[in-house]
C-alpha positions in Angstrom: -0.1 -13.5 -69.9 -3.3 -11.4 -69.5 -4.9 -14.2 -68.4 -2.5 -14.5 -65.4 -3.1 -11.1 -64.7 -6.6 -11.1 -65.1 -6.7 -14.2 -62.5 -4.8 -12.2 -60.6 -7.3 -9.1 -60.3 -9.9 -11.6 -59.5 -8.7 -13.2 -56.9 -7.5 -10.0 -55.1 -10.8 -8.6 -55.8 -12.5 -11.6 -54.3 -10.5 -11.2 -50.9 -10.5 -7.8 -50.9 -14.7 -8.0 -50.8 -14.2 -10.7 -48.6 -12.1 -8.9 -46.2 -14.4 -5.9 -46.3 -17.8 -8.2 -45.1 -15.8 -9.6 -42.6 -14.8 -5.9 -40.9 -18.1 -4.8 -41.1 -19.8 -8.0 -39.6 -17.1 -7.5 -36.9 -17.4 -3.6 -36.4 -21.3 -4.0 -34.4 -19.0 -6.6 -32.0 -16.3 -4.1 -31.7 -18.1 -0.8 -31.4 -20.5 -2.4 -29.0 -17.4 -3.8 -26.6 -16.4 -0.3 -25.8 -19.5 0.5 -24.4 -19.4 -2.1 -21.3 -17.3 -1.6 -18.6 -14.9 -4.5 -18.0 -14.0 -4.6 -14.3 -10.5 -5.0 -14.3 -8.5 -6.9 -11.6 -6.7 -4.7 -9.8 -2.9 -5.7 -10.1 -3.0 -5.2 -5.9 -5.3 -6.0 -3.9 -7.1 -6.3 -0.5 -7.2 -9.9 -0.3 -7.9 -10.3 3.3 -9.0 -8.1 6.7 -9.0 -9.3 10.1 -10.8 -6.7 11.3 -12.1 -8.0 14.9 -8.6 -9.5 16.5 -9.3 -12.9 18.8 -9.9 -12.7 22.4 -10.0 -9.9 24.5 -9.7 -6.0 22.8 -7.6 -5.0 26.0 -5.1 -2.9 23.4 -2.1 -5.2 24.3 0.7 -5.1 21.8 -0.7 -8.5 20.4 -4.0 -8.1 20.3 -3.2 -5.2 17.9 -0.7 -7.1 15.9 -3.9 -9.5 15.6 -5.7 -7.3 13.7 -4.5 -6.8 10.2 -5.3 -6.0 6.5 -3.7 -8.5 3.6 -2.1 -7.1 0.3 -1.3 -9.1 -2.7 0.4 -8.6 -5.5 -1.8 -10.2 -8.8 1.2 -10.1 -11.2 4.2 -11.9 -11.7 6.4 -8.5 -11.1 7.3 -6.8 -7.9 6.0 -3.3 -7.4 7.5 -0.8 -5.3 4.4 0.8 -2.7 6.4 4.1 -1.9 3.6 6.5 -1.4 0.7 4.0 -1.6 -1.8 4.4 1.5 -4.1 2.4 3.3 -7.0 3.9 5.3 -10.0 3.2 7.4 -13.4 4.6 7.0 -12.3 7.5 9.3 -9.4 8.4 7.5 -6.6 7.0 9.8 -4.0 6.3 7.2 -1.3 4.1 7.2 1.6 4.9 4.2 4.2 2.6 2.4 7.7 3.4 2.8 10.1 2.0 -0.1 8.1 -1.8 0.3 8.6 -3.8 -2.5 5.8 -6.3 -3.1 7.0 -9.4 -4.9 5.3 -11.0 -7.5 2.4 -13.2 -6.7 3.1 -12.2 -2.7 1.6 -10.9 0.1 2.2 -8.8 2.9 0.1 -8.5 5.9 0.1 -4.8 7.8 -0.2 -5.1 11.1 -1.9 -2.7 13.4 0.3 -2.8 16.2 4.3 -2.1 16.8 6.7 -4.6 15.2 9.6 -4.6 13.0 8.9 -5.1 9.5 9.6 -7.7 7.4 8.9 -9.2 3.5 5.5 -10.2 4.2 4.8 -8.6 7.4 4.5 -4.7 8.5 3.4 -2.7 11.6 1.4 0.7 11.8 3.1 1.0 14.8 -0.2 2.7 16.9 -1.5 1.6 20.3 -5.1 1.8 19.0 -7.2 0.0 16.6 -7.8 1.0 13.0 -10.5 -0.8 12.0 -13.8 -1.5 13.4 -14.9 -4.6 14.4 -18.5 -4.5 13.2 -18.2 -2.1 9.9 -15.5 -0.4 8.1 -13.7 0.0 4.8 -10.5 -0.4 3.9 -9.2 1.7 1.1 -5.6 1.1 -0.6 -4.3 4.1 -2.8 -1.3 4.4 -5.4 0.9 7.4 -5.3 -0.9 9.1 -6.8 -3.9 9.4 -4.7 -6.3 6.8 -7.2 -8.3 3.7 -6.0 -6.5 0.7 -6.4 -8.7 -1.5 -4.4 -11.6 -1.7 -1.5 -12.9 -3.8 1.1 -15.7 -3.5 3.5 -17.9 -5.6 6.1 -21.0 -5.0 7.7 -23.0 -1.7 7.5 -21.9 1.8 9.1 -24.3 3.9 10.4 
């Protein structure tokens, strides 16, 4: 019987050694992780700006609806926008009503007047938002953070 038990002491010394070299071979890899910065992909995104709307800037109605900024949702669950914002480089600022992004969707807001549907949605202005040549466009949570950026060419 004290052989048993002995056995026993000596193999659950032997892993428990073992299981102490291999936590402190892994704690270098772990402790080192937490120093880089992982760039997360933003659950919604600015996947797409038409910034510069075809033809003619004459400020028609369509020519405004021609110039847009694309949202997607990254996940496989709808999230609500209430409060989120969207804004140019010179703070014009467009804000989500109760929209409901489904998962893995997209909606396109429109600069121009229009009446709002699952994947499209209008400023409503008579101007443009975003410059042709430079800009950024900045979406924001409620609660005022960075969700994502985009931006093309060089402002001066």
């Amino acid at each position: 019987m004290s052989s048993v038990s002995s056995s026993v002491r000596h193999i659950a010394a032997t892993l428990l050694a073992a299981g102490t070299v291999v936590g402190a071979a892994a704690l270098p890899a772990a402790a080192q992780d937490n120093g880089r910065h992982h760039q997360q992909r933003p659950r919604v995104e600015i996947s797409r700006v038409q910034a510069d709307s075809p033809g003619r800037d004459d400020r028609s109605n369509r020519s405004l609806n021609a110039e847009w900024v694309e949202i997607t949702n990254t996940t496989r669950d709808a999230i609500n926008l209430r409060g989120w914002t969207l804004r140019d480089a010179d703070g014009q600022r467009y804000r989500f009503d109760n929209v409901r992004i489904g998962g893995r969707a997209t909606i396109r807001i429109h600069t121009g007047n229009g009446r709002d549907t699952r994947t499209d949605l209008f400023q409503d202005r008579r101007d443009y938002v975003w410059d042709n040549r430079a800009d950024t466009a900045t979406l924001r949570d409620d609660r005022n953070r960075v969700v994502d950026t985009e931006s093309w060419g060089r402002r001066r």
